[in-house]
N, CA, C and O atoms as a printed pandas DataFrame, in Angstrom:
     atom_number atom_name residue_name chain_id  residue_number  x_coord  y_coord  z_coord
0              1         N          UNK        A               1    0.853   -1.179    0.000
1              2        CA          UNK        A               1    0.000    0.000    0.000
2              3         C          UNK        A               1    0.894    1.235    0.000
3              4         O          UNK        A               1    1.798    1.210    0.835
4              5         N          UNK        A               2    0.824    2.114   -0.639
5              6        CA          UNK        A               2    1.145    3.444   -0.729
6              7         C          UNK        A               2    1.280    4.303    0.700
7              8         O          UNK        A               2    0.251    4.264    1.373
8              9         N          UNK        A               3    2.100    4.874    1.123
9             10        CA          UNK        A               3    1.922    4.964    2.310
10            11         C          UNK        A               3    1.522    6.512    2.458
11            12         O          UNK        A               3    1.798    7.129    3.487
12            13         N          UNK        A               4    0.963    7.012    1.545
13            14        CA          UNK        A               4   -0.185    8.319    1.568
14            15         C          UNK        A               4   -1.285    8.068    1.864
15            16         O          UNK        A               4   -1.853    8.589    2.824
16            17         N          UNK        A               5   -1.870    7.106    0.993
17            18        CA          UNK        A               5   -2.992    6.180    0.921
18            19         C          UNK        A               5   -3.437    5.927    2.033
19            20         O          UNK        A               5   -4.535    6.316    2.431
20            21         N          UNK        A               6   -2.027    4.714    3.175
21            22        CA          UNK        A               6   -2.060    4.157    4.706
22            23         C          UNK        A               6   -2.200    5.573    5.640
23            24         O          UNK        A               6   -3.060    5.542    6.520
24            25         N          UNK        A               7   -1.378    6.830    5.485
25            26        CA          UNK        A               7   -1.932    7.580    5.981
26            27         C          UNK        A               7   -3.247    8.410    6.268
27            28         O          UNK        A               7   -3.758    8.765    7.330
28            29         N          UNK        A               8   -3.592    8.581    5.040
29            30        CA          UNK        A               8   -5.120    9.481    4.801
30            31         C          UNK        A               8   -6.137    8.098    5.226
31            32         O          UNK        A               8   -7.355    8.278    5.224
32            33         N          UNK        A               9   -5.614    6.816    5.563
33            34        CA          UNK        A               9   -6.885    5.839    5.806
34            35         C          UNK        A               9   -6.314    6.179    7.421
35            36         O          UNK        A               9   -7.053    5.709    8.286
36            37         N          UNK        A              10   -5.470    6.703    7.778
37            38        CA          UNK        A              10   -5.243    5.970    9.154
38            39         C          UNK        A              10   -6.102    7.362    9.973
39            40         O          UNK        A              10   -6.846    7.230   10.944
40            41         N          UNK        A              11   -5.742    8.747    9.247
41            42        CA          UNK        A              11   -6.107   10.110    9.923
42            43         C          UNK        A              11   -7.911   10.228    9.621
43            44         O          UNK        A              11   -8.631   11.107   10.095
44            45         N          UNK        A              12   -8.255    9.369    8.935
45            46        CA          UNK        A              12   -9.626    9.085    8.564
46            47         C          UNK        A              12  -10.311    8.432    9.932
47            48         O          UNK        A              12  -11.178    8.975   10.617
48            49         N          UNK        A              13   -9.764    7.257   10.136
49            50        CA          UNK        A              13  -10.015    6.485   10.951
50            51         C          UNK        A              13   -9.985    7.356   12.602
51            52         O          UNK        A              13  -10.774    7.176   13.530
52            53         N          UNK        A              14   -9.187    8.003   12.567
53            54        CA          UNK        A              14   -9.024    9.030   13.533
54            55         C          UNK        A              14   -9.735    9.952   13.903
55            56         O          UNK        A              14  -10.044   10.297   15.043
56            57         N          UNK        A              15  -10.151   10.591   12.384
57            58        CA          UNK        A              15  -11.244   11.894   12.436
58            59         C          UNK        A              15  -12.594   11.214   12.673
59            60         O          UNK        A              15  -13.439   11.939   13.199
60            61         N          UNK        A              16  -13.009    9.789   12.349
61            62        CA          UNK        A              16  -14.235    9.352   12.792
62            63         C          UNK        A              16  -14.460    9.004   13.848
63            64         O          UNK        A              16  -15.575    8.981   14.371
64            65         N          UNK        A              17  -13.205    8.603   14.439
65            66        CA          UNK        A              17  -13.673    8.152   16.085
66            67         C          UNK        A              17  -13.552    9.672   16.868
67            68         O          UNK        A              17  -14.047    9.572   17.991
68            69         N          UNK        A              18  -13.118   10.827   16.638
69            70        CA          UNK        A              18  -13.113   11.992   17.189
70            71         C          UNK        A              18  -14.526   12.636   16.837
71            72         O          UNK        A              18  -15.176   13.110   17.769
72            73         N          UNK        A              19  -15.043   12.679   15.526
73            74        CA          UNK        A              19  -16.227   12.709   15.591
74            75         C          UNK        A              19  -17.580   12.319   16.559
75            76         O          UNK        A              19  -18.436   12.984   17.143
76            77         N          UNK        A              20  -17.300   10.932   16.403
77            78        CA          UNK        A              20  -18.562   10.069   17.119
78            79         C          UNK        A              20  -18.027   10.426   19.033
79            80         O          UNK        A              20  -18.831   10.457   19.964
80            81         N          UNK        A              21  -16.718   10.619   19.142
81            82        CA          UNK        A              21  -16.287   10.206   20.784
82            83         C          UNK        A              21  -16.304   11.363   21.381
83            84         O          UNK        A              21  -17.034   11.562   22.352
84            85         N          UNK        A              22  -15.532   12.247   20.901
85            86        CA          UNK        A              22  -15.075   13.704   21.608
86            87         C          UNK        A              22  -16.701   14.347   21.849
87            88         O          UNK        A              22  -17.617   14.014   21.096
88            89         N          UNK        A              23  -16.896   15.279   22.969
89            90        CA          UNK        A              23  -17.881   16.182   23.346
90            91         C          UNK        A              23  -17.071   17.228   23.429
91            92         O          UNK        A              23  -16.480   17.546   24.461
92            93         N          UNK        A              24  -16.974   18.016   21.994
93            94        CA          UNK        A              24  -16.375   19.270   22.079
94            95         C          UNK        A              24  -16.985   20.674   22.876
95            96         O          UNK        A              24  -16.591   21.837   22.790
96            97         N          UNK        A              25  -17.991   20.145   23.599
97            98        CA          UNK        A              25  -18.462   21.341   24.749
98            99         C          UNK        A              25  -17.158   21.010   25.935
99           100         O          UNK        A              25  -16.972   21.725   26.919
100          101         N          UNK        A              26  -16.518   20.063   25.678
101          102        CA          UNK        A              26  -15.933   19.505   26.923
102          103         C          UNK        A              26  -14.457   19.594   26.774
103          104         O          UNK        A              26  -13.742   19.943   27.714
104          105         N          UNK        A              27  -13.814   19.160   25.145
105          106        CA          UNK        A              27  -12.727   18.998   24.960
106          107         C          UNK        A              27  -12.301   19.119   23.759
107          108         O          UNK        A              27  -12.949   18.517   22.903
108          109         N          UNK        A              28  -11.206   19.848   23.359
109          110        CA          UNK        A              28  -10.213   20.759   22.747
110          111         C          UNK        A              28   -9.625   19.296   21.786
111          112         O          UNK        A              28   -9.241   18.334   22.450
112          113         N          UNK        A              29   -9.588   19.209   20.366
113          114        CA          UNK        A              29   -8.532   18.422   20.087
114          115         C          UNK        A              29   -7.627   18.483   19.474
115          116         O          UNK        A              29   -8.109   18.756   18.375
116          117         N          UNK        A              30   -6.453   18.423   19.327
117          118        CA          UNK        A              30   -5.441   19.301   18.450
118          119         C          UNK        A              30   -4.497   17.760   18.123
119          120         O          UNK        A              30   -4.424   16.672   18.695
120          121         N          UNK        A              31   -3.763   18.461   16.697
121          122        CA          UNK        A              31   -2.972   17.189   15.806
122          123         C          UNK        A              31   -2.060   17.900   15.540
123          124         O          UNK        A              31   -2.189   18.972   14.950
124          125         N          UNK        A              32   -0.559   17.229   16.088
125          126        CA          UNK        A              32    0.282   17.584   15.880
126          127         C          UNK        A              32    0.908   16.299   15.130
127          128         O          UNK        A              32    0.945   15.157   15.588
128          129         N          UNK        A              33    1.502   16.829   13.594
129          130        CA          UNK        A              33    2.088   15.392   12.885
130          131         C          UNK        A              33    3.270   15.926   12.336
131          132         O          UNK        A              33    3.714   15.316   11.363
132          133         N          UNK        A              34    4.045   17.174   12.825
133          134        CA          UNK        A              34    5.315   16.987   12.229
134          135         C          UNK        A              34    6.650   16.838   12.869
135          136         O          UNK        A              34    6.391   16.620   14.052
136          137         N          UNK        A              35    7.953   16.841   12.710
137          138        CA          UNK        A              35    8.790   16.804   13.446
138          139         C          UNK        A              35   10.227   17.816   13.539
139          140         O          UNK        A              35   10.524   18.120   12.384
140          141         N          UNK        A              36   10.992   18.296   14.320
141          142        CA          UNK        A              36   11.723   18.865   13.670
142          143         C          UNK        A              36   13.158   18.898   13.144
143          144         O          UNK        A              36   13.879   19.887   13.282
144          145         N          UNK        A              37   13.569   17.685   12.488
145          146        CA          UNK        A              37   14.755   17.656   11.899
146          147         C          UNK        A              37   14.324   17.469   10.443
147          148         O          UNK        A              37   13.646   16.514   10.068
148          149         N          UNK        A              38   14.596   18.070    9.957
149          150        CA          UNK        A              38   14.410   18.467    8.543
150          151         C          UNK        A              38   15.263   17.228    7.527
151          152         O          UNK        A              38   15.041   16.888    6.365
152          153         N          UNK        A              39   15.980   16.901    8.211
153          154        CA          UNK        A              39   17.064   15.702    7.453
154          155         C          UNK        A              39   16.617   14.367    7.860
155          156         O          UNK        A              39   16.959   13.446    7.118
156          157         N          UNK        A              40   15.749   14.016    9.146
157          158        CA          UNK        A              40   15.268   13.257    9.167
158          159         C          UNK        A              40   14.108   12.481    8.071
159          160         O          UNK        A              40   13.388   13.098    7.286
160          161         N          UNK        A              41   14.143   11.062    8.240
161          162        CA          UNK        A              41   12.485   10.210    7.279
162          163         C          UNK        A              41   11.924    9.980    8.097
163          164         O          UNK        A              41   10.805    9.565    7.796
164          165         N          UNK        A              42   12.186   10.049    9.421
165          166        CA          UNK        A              42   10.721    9.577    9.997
166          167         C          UNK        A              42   11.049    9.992   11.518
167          168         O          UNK        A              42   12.250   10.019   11.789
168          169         N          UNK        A              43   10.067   10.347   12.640
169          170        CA          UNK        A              43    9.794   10.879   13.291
170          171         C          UNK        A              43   10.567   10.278   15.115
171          172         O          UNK        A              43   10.188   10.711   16.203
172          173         N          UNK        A              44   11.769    9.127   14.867
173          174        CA          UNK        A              44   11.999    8.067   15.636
174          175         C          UNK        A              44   13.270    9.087   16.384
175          176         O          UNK        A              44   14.139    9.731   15.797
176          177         N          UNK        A              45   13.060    8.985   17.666
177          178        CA          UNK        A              45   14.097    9.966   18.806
178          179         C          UNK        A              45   13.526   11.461   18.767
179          180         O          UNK        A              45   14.101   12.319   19.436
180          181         N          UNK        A              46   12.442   11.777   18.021
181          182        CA          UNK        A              46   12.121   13.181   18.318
182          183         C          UNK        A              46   11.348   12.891   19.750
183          184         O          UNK        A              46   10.736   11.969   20.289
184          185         N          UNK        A              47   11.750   14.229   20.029
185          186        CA          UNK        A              47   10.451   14.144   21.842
186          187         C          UNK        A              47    9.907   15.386   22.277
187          188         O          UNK        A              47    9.174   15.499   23.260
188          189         N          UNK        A              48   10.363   16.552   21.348
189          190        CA          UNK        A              48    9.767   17.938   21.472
190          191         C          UNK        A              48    8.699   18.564   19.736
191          192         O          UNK        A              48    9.209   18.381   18.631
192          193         N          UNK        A              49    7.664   19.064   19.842
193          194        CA          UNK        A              49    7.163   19.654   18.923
194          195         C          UNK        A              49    7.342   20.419   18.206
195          196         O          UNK        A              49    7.543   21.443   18.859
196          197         N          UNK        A              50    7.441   20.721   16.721
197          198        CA          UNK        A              50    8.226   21.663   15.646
198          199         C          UNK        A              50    7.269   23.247   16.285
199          200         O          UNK        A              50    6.077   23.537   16.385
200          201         N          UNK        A              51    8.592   23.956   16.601
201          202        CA          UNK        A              51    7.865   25.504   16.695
202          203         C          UNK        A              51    7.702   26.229   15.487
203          204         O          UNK        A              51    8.574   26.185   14.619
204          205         N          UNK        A              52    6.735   26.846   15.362
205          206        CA          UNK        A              52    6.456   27.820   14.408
206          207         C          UNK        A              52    5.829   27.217   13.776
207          208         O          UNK        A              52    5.511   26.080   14.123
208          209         N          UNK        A              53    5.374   27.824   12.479
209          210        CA          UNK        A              53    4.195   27.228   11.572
210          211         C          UNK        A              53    5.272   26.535   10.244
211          212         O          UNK        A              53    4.974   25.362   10.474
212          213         N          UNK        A              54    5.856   26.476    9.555
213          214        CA          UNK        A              54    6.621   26.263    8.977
214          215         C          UNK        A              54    7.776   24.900    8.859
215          216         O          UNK        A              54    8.755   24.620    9.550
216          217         N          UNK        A              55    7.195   24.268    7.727
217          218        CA          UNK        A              55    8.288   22.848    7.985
218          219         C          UNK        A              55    9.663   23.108    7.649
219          220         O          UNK        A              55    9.957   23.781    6.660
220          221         N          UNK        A              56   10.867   22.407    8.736
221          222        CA          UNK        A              56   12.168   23.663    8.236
222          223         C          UNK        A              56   12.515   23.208    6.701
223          224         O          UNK        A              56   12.924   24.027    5.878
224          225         N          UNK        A              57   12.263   21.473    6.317
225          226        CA          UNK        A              57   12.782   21.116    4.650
226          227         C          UNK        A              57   12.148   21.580    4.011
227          228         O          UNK        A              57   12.183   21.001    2.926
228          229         N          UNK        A              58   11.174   22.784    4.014
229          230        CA          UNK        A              58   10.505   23.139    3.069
230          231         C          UNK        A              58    9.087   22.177    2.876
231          232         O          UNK        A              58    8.679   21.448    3.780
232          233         N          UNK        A              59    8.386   22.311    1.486
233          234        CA          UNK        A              59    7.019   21.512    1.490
234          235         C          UNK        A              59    7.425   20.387    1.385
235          236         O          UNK        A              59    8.295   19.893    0.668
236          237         N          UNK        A              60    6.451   19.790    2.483
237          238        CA          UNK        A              60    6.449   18.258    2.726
238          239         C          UNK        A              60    5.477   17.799    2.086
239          240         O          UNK        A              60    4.440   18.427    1.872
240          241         N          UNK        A              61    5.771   16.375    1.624
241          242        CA          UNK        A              61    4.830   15.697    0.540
242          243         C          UNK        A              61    3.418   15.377    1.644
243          244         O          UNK        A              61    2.330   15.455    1.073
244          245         N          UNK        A              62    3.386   15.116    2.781
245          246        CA          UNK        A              62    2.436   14.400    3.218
246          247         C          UNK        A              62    1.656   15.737    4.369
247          248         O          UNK        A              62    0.979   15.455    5.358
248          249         N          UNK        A              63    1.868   16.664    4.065
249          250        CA          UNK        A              63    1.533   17.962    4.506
250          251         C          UNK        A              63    0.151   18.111    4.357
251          252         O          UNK        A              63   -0.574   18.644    5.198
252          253         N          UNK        A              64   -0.269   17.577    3.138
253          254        CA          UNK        A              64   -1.690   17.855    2.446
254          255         C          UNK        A              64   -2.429   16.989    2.938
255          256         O          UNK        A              64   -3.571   17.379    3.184
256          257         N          UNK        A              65   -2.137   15.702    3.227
257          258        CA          UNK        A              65   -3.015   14.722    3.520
258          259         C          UNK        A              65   -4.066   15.333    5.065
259          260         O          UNK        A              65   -5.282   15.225    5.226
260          261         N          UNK        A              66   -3.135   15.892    5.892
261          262        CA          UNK        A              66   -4.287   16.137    7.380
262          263         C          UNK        A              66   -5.202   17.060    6.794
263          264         O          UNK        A              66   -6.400   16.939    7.052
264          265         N          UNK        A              67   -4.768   18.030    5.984
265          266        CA          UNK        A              67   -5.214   19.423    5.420
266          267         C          UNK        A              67   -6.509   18.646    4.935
267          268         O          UNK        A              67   -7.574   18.873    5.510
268          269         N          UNK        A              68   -6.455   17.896    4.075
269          270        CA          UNK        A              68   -7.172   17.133    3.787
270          271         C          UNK        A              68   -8.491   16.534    3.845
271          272         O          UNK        A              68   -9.481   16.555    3.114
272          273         N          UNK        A              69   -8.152   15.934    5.069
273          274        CA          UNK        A              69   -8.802   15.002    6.379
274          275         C          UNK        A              69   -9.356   15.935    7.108
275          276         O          UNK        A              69  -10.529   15.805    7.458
276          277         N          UNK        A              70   -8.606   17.053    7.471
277          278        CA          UNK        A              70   -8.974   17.871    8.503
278          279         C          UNK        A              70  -10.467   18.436    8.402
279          280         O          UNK        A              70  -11.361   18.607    9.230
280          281         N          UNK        A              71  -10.301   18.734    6.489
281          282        CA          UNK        A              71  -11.404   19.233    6.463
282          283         C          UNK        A              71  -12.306   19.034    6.215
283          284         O          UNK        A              71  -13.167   19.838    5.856
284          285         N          UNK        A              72  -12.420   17.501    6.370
285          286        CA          UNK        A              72  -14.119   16.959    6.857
286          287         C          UNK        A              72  -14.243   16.729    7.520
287          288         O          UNK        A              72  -15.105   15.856    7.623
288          289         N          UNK        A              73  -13.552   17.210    8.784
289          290        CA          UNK        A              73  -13.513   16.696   10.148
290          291         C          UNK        A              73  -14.927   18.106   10.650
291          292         O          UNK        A              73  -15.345   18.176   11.806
């Protein structure tokens, strides 16, 4: 499987159980999916959250997918 594909099924799967579960009179939900070493492939020994709005390698391919998702959330 494509692993855009495995993603946008996995943040899907995510946005529906936040749908049906969360009582947003009650609770806040926020998605954080990036990391910040720019030279890094994948997200393994990070343990702090990328500051600022901005990915430092520039546009990331899988950037679009939450954007995505998000917005049928």
């Amino acid at each position: 499987m494509d692993r855009m594909v495995a993603y946008e099924t996995a943040l899907r799967t995510w946005a529906t159980w936040v749908d049906f579960s969360v009582d947003f009179n009650k609770t806040q939900v926020f998605f954080q999916g990036e990391w910040g070493d720019a030279k890094s492939e994948n997200c393994r020994g990070q343990t702090q959250p990328l500051l600022g709005s901005q990915y430092p390698g520039g546009s990331y391919p899988a950037e679009f997918v939450p954007k995505k998702v998000l917005r049928s959330v």
